[in-house]
N, C-alpha and C positions, 0 to 999 in steps of 0.2 A: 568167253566174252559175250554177254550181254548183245552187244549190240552187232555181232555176228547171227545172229539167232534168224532162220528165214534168211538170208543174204545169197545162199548160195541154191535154196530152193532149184530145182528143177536140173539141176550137177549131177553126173557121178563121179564116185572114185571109184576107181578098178584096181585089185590088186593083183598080181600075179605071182603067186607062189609056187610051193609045196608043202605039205603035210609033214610036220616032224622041223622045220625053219626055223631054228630062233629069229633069225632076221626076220622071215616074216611073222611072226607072232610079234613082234615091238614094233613091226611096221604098222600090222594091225590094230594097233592099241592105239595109237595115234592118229590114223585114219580115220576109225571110227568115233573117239573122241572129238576130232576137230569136222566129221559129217553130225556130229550130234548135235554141236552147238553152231553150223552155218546150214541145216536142215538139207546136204547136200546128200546124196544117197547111196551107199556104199557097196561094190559087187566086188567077189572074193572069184579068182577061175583059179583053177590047179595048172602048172606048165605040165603036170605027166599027162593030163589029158588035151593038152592045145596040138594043135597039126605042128608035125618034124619041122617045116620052118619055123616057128614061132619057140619051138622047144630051143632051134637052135641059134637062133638070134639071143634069146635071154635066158639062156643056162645057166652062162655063170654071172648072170646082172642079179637074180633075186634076193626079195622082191621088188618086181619091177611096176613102177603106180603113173598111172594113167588118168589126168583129168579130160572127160566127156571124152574118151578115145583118143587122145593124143598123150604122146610119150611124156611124164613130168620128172619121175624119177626114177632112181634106180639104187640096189643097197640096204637105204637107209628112209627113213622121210623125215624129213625137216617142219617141224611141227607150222610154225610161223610162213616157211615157204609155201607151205600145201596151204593154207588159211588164208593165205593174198591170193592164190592162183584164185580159189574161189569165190572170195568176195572183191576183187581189185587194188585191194586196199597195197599198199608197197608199193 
């Protein structure tokens, strides 16, 4: 969307996966398509390298997406949800 463009400027998404995730590989698609078009800026962490709590809080969530460090989703991402969190809009 057009008029998402620059809206989300200064955002990031975080994702938290692993390597080899189908989940997270369509998470990722989506992430980074809706940081492309709201200019919001997108970090990828691996859960095998995060500290034993955080491995064991969202083991079995992945991936688990984070706007500006706070928990958004988990599973799945919901294109349209992620895109309000970051521009307000919804």
């Amino acid at each position: 969307m057009a008029e998402d463009a620059g809206a989300a400027a200064g955002r990031t998404v975080t994702m938290l996966g692993r390597s080899g995730c189908h989940l997270c590989e369509q998470a990722l698609e989506v992430i980074q398509r809706v940081c492309a078009e709201t200019g919001a800026r997108v970090e990828v962490r691996d859960l095998d390298a995060a500290p034993q709590t955080e491995r064991d809080d969202y083991w079995d969530k992945i991936p688990v997406t984070f706007v500006d460090g706070a928990r958004h989703d988990f599973w799945r991402v919901d294109e349209q949800r992620l895109r309000a969190a970051l521009t307000g809009a919804g």
